[in-house]
MDAnalysis code that builds the backbone (N, CA, C; Angstrom):
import MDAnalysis as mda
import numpy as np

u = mda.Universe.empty(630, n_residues=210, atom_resindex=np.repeat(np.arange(210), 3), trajectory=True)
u.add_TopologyAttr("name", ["N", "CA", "C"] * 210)
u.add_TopologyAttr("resid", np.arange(1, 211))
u.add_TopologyAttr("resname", ["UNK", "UNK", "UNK", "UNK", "UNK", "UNK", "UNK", "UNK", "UNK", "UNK", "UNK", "UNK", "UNK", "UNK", "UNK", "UNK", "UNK", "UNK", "UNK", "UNK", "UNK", "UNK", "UNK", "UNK", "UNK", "UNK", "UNK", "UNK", "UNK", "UNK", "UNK", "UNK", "UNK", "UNK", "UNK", "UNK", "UNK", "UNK", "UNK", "UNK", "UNK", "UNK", "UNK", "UNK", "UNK", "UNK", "UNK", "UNK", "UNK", "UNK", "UNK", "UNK", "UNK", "UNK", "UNK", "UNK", "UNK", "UNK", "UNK", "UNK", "UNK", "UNK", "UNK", "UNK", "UNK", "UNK", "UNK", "UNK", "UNK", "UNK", "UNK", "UNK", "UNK", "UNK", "UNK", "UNK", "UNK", "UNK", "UNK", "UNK", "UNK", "UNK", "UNK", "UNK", "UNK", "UNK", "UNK", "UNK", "UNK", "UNK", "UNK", "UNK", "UNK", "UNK", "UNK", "UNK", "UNK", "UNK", "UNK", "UNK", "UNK", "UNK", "UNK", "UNK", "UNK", "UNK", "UNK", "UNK", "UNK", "UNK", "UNK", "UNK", "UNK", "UNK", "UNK", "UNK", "UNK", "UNK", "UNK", "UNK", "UNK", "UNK", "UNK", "UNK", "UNK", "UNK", "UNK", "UNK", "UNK", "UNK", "UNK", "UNK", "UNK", "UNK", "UNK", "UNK", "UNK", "UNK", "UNK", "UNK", "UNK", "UNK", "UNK", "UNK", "UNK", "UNK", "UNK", "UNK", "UNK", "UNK", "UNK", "UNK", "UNK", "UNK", "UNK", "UNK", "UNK", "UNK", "UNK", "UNK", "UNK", "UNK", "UNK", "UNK", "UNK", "UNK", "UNK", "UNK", "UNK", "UNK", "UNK", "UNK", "UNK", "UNK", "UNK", "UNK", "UNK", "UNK", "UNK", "UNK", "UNK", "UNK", "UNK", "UNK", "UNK", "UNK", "UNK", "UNK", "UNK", "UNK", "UNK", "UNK", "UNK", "UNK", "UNK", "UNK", "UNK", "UNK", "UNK", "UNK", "UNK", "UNK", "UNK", "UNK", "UNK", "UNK", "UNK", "UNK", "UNK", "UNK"])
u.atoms.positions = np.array([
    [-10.920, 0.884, 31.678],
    [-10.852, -0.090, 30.575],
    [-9.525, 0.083, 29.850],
    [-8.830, -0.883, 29.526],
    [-7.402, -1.037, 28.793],
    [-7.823, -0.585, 27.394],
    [-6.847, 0.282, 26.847],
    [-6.400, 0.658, 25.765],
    [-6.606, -0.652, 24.413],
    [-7.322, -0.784, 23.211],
    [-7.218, -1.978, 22.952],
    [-5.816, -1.922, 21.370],
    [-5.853, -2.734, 20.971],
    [-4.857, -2.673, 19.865],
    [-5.381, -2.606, 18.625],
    [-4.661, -1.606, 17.627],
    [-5.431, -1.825, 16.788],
    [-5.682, -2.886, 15.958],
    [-5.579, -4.106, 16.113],
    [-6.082, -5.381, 15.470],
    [-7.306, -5.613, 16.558],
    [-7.466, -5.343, 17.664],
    [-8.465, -5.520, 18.409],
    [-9.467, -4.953, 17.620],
    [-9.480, -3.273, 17.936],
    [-10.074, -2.593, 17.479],
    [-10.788, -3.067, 15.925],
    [-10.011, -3.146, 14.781],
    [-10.378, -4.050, 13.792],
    [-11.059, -4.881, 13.976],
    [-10.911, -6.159, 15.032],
    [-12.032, -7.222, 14.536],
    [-12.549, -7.100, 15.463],
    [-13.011, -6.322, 16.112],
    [-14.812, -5.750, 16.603],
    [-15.234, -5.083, 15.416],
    [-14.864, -4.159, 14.640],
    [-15.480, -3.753, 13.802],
    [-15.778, -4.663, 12.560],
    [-14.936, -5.811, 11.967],
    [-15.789, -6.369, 11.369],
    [-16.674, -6.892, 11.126],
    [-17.128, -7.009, 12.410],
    [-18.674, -7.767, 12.627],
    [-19.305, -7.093, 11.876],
    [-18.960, -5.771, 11.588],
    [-20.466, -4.729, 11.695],
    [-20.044, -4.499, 9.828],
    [-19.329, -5.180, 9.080],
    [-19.163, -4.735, 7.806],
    [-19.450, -5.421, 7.031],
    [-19.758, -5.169, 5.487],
    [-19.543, -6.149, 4.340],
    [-18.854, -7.277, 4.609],
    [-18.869, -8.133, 3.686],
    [-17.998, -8.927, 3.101],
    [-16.841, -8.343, 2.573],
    [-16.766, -7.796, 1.671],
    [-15.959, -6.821, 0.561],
    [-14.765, -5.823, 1.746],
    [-15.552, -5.618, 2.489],
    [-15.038, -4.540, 3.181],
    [-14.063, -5.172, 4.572],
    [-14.995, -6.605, 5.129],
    [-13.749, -7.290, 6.102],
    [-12.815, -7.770, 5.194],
    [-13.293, -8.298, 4.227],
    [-11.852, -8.793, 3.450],
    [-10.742, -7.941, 3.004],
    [-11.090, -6.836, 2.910],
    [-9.987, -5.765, 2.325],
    [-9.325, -5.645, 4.142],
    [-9.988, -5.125, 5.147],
    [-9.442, -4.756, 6.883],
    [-8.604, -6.247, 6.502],
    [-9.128, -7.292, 6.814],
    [-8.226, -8.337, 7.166],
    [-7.188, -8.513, 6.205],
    [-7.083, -7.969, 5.068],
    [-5.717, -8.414, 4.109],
    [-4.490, -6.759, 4.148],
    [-5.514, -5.614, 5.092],
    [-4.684, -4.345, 5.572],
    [-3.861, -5.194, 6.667],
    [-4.877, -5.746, 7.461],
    [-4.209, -6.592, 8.381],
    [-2.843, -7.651, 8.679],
    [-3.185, -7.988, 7.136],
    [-2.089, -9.187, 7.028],
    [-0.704, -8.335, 6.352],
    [-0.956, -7.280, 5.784],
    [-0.063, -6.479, 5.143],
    [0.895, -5.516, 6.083],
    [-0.330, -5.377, 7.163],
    [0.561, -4.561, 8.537],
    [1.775, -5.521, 8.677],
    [1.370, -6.540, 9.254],
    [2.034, -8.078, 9.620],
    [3.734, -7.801, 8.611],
    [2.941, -8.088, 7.552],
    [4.540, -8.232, 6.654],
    [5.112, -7.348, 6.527],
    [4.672, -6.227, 6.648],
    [5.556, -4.701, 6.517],
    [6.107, -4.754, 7.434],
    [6.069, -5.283, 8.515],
    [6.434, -5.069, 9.963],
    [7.958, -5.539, 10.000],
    [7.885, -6.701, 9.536],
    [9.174, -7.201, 8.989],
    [9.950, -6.787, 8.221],
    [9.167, -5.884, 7.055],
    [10.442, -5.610, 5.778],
    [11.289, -4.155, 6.460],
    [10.595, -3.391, 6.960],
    [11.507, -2.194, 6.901],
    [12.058, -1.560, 8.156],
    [12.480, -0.382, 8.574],
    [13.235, 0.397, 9.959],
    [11.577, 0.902, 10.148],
    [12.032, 1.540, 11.500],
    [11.336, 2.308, 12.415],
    [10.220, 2.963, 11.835],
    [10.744, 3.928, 10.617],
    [10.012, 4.875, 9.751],
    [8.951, 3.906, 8.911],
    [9.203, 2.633, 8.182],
    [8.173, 2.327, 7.365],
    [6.930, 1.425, 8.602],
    [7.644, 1.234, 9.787],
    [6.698, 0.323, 10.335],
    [5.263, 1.721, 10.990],
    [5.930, 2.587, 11.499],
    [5.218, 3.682, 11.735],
    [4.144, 4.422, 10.882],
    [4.979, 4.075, 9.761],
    [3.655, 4.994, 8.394],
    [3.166, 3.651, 8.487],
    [2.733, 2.619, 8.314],
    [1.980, 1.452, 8.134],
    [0.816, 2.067, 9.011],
    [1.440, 1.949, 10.414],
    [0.883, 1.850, 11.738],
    [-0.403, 2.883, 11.664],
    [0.278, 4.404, 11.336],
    [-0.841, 5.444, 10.994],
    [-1.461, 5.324, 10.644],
    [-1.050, 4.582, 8.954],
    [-2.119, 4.916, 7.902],
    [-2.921, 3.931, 8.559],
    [-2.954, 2.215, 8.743],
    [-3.890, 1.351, 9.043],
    [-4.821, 2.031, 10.396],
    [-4.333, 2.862, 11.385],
    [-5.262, 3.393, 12.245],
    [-6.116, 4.509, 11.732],
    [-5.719, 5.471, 10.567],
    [-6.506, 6.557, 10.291],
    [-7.572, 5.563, 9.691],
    [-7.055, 4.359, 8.679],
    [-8.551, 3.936, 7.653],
    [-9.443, 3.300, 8.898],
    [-8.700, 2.668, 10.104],
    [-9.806, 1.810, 10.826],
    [-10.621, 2.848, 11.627],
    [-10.169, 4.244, 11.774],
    [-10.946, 5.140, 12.937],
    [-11.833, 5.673, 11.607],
    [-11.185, 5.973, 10.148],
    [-12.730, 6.234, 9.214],
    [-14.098, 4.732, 9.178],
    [-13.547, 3.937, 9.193],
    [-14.736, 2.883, 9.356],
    [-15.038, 3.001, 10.817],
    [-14.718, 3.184, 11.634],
    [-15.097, 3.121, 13.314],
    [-16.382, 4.063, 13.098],
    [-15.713, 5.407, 12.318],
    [-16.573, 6.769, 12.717],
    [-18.177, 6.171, 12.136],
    [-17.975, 4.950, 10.724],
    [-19.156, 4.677, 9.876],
    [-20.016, 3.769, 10.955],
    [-19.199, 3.021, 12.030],
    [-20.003, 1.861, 13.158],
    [-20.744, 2.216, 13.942],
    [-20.277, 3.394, 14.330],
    [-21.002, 3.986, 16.219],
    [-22.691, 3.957, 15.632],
    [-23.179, 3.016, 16.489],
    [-24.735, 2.614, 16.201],
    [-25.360, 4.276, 16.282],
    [-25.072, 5.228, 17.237],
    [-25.491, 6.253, 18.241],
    [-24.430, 7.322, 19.057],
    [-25.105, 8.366, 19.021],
    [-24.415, 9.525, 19.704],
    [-24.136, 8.877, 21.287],
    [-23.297, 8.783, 21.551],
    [-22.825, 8.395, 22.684],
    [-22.645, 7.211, 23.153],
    [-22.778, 6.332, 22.225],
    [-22.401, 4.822, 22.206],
    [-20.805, 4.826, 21.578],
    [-20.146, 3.791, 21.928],
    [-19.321, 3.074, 21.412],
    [-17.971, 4.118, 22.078],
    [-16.769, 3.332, 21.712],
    [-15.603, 4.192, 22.017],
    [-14.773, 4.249, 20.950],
    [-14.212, 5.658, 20.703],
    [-12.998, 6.341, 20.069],
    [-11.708, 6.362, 20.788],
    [-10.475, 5.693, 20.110],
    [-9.505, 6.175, 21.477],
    [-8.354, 7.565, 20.602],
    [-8.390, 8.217, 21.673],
    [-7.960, 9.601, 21.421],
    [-6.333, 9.782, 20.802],
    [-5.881, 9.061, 20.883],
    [-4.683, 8.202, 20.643],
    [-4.357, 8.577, 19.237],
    [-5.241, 8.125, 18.402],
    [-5.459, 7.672, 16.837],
    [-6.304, 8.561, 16.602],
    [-7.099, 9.342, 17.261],
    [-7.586, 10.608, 16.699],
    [-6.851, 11.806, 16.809],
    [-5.705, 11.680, 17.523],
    [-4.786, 12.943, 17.397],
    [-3.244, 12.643, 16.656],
    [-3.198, 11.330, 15.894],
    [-1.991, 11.253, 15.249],
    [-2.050, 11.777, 13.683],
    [-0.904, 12.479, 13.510],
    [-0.749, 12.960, 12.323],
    [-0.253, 12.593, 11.529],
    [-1.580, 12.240, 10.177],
    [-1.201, 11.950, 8.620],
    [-1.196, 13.003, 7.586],
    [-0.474, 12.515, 7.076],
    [-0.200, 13.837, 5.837],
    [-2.011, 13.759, 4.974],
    [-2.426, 14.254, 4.300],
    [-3.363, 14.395, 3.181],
    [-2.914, 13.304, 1.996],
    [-1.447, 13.564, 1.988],
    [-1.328, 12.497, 0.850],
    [-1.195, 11.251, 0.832],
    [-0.966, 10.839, 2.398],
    [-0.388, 9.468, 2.759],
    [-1.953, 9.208, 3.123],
    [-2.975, 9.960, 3.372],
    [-4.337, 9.200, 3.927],
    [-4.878, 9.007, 2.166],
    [-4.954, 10.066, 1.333],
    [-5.292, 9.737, 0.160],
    [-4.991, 8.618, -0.664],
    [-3.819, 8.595, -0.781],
    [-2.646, 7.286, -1.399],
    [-3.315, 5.840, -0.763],
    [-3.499, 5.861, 0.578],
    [-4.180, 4.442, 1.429],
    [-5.366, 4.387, 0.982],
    [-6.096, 5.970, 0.502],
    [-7.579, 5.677, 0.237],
    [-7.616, 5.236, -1.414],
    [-6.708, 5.524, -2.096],
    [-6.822, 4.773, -3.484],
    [-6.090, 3.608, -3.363],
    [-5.323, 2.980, -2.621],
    [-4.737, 1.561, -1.918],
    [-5.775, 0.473, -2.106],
    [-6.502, 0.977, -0.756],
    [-8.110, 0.198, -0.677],
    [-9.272, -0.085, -1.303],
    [-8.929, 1.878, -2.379],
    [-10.079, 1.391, -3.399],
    [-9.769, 0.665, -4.370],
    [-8.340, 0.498, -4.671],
    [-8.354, -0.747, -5.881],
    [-8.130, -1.867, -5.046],
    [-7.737, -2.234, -4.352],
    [-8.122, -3.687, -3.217],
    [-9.041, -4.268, -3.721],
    [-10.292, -3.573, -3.485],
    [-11.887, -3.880, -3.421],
    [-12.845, -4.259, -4.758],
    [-11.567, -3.527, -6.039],
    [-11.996, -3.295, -7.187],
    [-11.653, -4.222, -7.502],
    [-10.460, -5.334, -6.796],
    [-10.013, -5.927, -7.873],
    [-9.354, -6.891, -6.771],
    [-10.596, -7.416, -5.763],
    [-10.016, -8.481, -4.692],
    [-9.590, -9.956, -5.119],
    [-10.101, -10.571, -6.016],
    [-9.558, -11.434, -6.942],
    [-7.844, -11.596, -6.845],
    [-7.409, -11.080, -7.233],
    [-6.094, -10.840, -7.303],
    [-5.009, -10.807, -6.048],
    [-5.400, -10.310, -4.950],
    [-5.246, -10.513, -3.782],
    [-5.512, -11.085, -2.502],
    [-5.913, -12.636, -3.416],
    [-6.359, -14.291, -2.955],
    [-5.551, -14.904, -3.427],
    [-5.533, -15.927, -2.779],
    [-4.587, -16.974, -3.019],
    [-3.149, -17.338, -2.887],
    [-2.422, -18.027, -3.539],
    [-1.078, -18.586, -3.097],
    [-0.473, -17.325, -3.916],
    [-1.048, -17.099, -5.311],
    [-0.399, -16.296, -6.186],
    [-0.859, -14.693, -5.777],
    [-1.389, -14.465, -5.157],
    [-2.150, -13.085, -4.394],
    [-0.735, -12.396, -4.716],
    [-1.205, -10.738, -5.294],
    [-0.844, -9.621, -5.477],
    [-0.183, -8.734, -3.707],
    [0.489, -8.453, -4.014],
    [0.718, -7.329, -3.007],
    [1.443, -5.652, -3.599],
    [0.157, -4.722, -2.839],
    [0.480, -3.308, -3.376],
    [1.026, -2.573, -2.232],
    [1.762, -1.521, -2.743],
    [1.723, -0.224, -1.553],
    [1.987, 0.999, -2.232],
    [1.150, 2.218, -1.872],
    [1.643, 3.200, -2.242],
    [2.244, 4.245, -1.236],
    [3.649, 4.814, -1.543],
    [3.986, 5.431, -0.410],
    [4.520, 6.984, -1.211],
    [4.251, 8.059, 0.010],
    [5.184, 9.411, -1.126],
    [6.332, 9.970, 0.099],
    [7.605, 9.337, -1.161],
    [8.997, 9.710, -0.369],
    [9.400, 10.635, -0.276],
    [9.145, 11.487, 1.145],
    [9.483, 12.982, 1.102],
    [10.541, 13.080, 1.286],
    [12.019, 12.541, 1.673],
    [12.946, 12.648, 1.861],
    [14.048, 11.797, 1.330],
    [13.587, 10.878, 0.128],
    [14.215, 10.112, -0.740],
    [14.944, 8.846, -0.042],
    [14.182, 8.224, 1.075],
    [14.768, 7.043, 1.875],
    [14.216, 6.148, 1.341],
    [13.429, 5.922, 0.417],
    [12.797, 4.669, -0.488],
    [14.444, 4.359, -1.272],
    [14.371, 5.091, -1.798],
    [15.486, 4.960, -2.657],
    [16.269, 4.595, -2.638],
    [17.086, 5.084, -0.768],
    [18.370, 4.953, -0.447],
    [18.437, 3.324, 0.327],
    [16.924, 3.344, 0.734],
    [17.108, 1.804, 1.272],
    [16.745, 0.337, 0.084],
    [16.559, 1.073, -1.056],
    [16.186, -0.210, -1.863],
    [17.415, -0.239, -2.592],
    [18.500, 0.571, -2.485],
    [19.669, 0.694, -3.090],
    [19.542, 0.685, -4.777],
    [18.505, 1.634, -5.561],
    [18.726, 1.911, -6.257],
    [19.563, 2.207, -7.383],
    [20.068, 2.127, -8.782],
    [21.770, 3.309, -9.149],
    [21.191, 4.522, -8.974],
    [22.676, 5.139, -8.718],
    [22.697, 6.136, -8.095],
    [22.140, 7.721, -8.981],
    [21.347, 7.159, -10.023],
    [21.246, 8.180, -11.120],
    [19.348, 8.628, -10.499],
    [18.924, 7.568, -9.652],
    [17.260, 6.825, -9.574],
    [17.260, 8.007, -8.017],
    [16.017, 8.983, -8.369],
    [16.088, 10.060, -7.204],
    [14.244, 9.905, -6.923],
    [14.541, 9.164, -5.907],
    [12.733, 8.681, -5.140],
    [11.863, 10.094, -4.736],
    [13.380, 11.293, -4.276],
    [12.401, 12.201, -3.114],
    [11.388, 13.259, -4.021],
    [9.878, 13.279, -3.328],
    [8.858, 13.927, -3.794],
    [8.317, 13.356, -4.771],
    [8.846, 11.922, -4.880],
    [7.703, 11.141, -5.703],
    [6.516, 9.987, -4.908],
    [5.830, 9.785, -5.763],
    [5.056, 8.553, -4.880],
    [5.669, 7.187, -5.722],
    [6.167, 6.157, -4.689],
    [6.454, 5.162, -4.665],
    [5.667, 4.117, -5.087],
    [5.400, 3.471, -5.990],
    [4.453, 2.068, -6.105],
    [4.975, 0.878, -5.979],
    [4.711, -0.064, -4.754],
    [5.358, -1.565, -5.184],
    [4.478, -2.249, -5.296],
    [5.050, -3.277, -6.323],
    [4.151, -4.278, -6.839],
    [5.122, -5.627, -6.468],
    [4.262, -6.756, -6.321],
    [4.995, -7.782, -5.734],
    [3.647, -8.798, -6.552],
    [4.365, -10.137, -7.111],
    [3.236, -11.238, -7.103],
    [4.056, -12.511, -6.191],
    [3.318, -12.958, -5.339],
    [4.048, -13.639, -4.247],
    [3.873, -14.795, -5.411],
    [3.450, -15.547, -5.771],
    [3.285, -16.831, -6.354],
    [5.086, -17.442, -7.171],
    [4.541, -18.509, -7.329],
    [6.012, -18.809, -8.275],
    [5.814, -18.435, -9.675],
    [7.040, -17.960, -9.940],
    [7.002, -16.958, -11.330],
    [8.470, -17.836, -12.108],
    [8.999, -18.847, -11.650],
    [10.339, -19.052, -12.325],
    [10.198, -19.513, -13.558],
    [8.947, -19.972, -13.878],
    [8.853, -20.309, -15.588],
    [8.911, -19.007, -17.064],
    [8.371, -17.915, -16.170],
    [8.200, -17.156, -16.687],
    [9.685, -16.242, -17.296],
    [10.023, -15.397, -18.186],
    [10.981, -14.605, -18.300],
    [11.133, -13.295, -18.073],
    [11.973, -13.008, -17.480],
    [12.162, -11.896, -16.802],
    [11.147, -10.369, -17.352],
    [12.083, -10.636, -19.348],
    [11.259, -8.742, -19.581],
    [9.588, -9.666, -19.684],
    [9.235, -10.677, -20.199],
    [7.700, -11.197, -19.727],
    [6.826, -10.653, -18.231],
    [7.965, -10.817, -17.335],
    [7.334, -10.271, -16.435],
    [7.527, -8.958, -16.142],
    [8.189, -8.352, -16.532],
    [8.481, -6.960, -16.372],
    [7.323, -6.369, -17.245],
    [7.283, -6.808, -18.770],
    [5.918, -6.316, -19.636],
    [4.877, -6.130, -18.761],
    [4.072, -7.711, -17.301],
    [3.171, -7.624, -17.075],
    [3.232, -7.047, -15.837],
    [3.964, -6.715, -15.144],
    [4.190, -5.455, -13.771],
    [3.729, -3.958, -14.487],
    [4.519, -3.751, -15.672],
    [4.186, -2.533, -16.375],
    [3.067, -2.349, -16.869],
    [2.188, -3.130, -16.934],
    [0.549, -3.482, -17.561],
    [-0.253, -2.713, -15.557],
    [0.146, -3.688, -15.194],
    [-0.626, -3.110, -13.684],
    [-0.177, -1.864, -13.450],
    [1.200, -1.648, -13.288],
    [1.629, 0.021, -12.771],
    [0.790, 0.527, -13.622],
    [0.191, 0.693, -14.662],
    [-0.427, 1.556, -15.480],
    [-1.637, 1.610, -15.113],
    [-2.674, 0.631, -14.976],
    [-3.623, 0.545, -14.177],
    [-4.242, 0.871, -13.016],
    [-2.685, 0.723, -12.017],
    [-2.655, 1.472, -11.045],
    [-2.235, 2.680, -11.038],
    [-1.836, 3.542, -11.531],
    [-1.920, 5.005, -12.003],
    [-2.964, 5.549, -12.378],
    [-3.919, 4.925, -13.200],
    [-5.170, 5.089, -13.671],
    [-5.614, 5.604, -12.330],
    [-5.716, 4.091, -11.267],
    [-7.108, 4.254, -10.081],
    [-6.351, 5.488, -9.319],
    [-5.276, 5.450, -8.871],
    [-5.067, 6.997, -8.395],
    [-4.965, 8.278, -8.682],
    [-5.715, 8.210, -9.958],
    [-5.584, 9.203, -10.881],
    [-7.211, 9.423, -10.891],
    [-8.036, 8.272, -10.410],
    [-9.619, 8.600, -10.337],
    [-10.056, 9.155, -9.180],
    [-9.345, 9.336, -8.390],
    [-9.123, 9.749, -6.764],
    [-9.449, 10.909, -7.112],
    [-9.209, 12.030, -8.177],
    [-9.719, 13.334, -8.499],
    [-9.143, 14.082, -7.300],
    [-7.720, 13.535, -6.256],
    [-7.396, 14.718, -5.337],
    [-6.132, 15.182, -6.413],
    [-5.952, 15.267, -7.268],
    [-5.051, 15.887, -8.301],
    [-3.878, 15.136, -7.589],
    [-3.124, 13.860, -7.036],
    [-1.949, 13.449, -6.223],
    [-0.908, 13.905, -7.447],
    [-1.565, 13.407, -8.326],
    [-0.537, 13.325, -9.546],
    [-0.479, 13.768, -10.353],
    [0.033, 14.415, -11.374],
    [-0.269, 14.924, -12.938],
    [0.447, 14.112, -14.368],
    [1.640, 13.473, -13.635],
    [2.127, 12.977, -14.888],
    [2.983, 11.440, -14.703],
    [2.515, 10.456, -14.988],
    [3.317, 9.007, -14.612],
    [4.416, 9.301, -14.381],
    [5.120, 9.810, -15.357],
    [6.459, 9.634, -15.707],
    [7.518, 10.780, -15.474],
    [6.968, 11.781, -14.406],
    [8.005, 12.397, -13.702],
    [7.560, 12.398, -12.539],
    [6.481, 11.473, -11.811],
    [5.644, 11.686, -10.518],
    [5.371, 10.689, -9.887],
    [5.562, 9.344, -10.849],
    [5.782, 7.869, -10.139],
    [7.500, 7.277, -10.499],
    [7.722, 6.505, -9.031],
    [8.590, 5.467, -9.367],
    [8.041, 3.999, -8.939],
    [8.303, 2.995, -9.763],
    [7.612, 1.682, -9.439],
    [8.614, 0.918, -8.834],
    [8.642, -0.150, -8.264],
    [9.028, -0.828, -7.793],
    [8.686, -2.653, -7.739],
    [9.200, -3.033, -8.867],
    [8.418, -4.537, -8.900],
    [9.427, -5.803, -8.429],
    [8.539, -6.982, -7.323],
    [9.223, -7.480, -6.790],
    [8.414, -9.103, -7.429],
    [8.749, -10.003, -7.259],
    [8.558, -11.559, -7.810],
    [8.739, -12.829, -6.362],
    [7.943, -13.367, -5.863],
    [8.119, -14.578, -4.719],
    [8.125, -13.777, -3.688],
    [7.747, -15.127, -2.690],
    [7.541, -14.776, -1.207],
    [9.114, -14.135, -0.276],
    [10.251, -14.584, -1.534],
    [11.675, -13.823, -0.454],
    [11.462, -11.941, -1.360],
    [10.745, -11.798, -1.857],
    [10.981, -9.884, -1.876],
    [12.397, -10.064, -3.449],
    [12.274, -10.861, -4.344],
    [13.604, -10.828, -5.543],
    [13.350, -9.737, -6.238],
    [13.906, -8.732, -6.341],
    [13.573, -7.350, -7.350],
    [14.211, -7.907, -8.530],
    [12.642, -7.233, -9.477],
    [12.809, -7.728, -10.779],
    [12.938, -6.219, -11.632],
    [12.134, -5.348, -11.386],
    [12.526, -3.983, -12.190],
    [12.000, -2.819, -11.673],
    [12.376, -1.838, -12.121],
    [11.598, -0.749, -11.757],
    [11.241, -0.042, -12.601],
    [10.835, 1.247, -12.454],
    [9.696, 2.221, -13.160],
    [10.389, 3.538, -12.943],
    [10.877, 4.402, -14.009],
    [11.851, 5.256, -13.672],
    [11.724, 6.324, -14.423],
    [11.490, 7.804, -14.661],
    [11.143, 8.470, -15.865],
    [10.689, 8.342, -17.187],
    [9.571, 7.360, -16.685],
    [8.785, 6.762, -18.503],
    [9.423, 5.837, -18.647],
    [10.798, 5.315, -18.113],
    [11.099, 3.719, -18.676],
    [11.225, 3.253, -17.573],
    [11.172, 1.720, -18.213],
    [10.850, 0.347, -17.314],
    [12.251, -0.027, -17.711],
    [12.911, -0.533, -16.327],
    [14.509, -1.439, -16.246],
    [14.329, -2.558, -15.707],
    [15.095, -3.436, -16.052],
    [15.378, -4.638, -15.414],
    [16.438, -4.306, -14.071],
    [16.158, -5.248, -12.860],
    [17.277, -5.146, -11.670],
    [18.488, -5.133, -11.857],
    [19.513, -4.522, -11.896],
    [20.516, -4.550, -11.587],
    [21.367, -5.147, -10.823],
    [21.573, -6.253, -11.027],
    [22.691, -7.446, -10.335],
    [24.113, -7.140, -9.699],
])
């Protein structure tokens, strides 16, 4: 039997799930998709992991029976960090908490990533004062049209969610974090072309740099 893909793999298993729960797989799904496009080798790969470690934890929840169903060994022997499976597991749990938001034309897009070697940084071209490595990364994006709005307006309401979202990974109780503001950097983006509007930087919020 051929090896299947993991989008295969995925929608056999949604048959067998919630509502709540295909909708979050299918919008991991659609998020694989666009990541695929935004970054090098390295971000398409951590996508790739993390979306196979969460689909082999729901696989492990499907198998009707001891000796039914198939695992492919593949994705049970690739290696994720603790923090990059944790980070996806508070990803999903605010997904779910708060799927509303990640419908529609105006639908939200999150990611949390932790830059061990400070290439977030170097590829979002940061100033050169902004040091990513050994932090966890948050981007926030609202795809919808935002041009009515004003810039620190929207920067106020990116900084309303980063906070929120610090909260839910902070309910995760795996201790990821201890302090916003020497342990997150944010990253907030506006429309479907990716326009950086500000970031999140030692307790303060900046506007992009032109």
């Amino acid at each position: 039997m051929s090896a299947k893909t993991i989008k295969e793999r995925a929608k056999e298993l949604i048959d067998n799930l919630s509502a709540d729960q295909a909708g979050v797989i299918l919008k991991l799904l659609e998020r694989f998709d666009e990541e695929r496009g935004m970054g090098g080798e390295a971000v398409k790969m951590r996508t790739k992991k993390l979306l196979a470690a969460f689909l082999l934890g729901v696989g492990l929840c499907s198998v009707p029976a001891l000796g039914q169903g198939e695992i492919r060994q593949d994705i049970v022997e690739s290696k994720v960090s603790l923090m990059d499976f944790y980070l996806l597991e508070a990803r999903v749990d605010h997904m779910m908490w708060n799927l509303a938001e990640f419908l529609g034309e105006d639908r939200l897009y999150i990611d949390f990533y932790y830059d061990r070697d400070g290439r977030v940084g170097r590829n979002r071209e940061f100033p050169e004062s902004v040091d990513t490595m050994g932090k966890i990364c948050i981007t926030i994006r609202r795809r919808g049209d935002l041009s009515s709005y004003k810039s620190d307006f929207l920067l106020d309401m990116f900084s309303l969610k980063l906070t929120v979202i610090y909260a839910s990974i902070r309910l995760k109780g795996y201790f990821l974090t201890l302090d916003m503001d020497t342990d997150i950097v944010g990253l907030f983006y506006k429309g479907k072309e990716w326009t950086p509007l500000g970031y999140f930087y030692q307790g303060e919020y900046y506007l992009w740099e032109k």
